[in-house]
Chimera marker file (.cmm) of the C-alpha trace (Angstrom):
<marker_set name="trace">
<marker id="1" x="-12.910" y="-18.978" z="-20.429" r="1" g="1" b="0" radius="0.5"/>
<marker id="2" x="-9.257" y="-18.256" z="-18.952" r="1" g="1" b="0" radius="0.5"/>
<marker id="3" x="-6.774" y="-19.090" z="-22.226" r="1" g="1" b="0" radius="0.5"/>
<marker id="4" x="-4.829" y="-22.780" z="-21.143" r="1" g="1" b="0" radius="0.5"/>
<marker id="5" x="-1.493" y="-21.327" z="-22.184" r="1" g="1" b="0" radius="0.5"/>
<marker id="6" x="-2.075" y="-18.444" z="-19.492" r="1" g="1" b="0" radius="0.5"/>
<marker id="7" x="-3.229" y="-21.110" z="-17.127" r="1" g="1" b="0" radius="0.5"/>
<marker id="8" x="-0.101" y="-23.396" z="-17.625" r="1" g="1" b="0" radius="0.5"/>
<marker id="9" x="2.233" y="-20.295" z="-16.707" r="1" g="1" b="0" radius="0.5"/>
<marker id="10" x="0.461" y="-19.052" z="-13.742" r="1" g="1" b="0" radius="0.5"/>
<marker id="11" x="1.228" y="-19.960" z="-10.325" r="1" g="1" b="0" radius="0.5"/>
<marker id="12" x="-0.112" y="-18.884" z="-6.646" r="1" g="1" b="0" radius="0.5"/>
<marker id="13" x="1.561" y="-15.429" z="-5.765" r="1" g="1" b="0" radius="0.5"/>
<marker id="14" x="1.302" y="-16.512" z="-2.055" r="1" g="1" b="0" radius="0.5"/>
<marker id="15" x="2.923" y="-19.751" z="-1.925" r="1" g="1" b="0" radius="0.5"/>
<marker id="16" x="4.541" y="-20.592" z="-5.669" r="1" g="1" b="0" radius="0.5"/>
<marker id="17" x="2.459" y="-23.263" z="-5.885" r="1" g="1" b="0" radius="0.5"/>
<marker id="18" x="0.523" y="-24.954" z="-8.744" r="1" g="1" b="0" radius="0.5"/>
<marker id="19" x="-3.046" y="-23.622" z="-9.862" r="1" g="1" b="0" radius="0.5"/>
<marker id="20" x="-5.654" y="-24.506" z="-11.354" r="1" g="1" b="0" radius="0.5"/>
<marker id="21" x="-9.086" y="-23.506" z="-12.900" r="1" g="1" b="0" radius="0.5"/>
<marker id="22" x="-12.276" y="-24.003" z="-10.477" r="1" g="1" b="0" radius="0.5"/>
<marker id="23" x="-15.198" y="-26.067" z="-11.535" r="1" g="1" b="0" radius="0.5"/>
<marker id="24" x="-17.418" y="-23.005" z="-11.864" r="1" g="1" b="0" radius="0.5"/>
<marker id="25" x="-14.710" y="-21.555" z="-14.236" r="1" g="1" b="0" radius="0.5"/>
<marker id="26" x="-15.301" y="-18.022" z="-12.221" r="1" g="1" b="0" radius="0.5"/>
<marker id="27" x="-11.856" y="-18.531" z="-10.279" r="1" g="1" b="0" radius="0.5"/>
<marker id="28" x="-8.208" y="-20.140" z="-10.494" r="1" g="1" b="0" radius="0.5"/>
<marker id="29" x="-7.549" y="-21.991" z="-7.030" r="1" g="1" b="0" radius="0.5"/>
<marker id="30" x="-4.581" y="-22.796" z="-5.051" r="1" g="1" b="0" radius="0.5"/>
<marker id="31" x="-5.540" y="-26.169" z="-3.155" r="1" g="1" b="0" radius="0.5"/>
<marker id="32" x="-2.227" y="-25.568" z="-0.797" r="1" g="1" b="0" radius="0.5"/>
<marker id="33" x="-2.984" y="-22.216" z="0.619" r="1" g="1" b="0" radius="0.5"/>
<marker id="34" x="-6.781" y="-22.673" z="0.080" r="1" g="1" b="0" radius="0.5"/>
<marker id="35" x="-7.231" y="-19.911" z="-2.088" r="1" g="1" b="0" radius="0.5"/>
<marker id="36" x="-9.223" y="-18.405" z="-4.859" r="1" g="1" b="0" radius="0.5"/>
<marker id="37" x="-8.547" y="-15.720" z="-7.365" r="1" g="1" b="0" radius="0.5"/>
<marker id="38" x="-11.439" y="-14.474" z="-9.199" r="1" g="1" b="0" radius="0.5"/>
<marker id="39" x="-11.579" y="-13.731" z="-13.015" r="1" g="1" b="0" radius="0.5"/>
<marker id="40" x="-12.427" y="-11.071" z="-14.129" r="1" g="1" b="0" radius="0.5"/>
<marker id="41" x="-13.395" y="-10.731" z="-18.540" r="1" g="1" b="0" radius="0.5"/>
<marker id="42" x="-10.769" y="-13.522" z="-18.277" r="1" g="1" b="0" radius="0.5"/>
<marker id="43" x="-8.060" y="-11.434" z="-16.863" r="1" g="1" b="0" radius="0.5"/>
<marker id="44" x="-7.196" y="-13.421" z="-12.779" r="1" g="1" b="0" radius="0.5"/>
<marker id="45" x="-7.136" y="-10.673" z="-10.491" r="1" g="1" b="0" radius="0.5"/>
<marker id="46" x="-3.948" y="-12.692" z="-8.593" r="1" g="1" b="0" radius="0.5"/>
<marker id="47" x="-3.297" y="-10.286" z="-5.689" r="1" g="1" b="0" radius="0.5"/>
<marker id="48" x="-3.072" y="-12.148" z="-2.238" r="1" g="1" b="0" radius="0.5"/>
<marker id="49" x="-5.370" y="-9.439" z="-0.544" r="1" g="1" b="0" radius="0.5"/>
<marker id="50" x="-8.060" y="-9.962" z="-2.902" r="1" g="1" b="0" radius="0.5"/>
<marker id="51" x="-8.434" y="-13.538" z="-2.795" r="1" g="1" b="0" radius="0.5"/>
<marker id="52" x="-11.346" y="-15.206" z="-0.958" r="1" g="1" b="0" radius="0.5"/>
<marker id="53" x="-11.428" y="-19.399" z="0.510" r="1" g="1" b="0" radius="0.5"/>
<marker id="54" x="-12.187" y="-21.851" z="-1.633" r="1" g="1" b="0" radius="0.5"/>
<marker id="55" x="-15.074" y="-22.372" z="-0.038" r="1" g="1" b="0" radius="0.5"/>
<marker id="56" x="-16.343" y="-18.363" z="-0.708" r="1" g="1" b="0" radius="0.5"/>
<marker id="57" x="-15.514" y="-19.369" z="-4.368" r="1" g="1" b="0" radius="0.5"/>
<marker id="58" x="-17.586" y="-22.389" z="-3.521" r="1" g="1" b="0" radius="0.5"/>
<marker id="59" x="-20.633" y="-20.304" z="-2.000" r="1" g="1" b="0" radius="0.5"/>
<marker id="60" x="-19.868" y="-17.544" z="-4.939" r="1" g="1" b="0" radius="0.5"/>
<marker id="61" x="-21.247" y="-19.977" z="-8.004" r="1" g="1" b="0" radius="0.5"/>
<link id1="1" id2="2" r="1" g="1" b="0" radius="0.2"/>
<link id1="2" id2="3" r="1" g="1" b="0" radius="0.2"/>
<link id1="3" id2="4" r="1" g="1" b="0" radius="0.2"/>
<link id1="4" id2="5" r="1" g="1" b="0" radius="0.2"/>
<link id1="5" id2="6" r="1" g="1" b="0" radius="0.2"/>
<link id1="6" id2="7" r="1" g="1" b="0" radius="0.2"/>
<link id1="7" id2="8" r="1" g="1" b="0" radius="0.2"/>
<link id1="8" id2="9" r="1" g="1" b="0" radius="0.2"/>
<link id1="9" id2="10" r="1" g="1" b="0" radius="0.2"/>
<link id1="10" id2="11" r="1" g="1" b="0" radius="0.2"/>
<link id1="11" id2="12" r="1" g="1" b="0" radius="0.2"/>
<link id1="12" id2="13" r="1" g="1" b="0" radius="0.2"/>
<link id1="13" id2="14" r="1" g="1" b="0" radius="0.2"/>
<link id1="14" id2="15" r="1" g="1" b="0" radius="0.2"/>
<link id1="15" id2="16" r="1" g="1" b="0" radius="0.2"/>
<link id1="16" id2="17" r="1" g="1" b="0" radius="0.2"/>
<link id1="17" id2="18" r="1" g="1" b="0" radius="0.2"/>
<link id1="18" id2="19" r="1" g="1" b="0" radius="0.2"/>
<link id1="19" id2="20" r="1" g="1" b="0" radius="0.2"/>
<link id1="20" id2="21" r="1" g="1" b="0" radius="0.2"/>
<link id1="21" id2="22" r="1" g="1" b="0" radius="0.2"/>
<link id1="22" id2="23" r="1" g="1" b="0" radius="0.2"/>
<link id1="23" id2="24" r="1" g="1" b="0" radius="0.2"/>
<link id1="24" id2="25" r="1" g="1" b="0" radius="0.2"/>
<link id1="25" id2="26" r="1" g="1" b="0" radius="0.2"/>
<link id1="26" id2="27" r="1" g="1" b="0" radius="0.2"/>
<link id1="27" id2="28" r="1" g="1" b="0" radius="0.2"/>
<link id1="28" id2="29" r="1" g="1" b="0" radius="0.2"/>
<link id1="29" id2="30" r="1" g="1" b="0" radius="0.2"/>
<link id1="30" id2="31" r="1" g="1" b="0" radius="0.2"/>
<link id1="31" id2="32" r="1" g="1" b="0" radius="0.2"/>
<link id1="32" id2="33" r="1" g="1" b="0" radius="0.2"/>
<link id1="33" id2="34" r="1" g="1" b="0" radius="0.2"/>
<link id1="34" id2="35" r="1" g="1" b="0" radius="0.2"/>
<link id1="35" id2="36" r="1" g="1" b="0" radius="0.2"/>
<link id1="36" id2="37" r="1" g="1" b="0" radius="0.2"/>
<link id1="37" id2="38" r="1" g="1" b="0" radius="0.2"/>
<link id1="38" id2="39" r="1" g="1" b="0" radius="0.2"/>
<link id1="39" id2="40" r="1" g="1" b="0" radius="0.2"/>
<link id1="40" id2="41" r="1" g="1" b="0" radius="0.2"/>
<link id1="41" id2="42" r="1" g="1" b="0" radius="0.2"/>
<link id1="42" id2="43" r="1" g="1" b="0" radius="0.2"/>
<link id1="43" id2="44" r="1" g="1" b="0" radius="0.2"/>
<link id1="44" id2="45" r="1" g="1" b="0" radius="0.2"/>
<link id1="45" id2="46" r="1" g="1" b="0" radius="0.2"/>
<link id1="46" id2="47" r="1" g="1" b="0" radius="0.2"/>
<link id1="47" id2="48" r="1" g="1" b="0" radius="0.2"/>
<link id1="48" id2="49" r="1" g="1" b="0" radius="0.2"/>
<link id1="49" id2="50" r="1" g="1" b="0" radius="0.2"/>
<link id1="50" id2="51" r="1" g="1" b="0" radius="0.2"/>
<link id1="51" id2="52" r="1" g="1" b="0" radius="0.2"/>
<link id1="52" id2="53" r="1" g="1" b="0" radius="0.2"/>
<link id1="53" id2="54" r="1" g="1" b="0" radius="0.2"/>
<link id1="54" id2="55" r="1" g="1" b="0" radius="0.2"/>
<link id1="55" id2="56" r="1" g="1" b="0" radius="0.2"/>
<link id1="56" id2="57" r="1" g="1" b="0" radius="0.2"/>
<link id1="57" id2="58" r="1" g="1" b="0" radius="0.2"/>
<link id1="58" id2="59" r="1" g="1" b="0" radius="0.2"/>
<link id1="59" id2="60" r="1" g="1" b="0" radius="0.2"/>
<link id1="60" id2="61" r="1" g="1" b="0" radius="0.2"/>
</marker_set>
């Protein structure tokens, strides 16, 4: 699991917005730009180009 102080300083790269951690704990989501950023050994890869919808997150559980 991501570490919570990580979590609280973290914020979307594409639109500065607020994250948080998806149900399946697999990826941090941006609900405004609809995005998810995958994490990987509990490192988010939070690069614009290789996030995937919410919804692929969703599919992705």
């Amino acid at each position: 699991m991501i570490d919570k102080e990580l979590l609280d300083i973290l914020i979307c790269p594409k639109c500065k917005g607020n994250i948080k951690l998806h149900s399946n704990e697999k990826y941090i989501i941006c609900t405004n730009c609809n995005l998810a950023y995958y994490i990987d050994e509990n490192m988010p890869i939070m690069l614009i180009d290789k996030a995937v919808s919410i919804e692929e997150a969703e599919k992705g559980k």
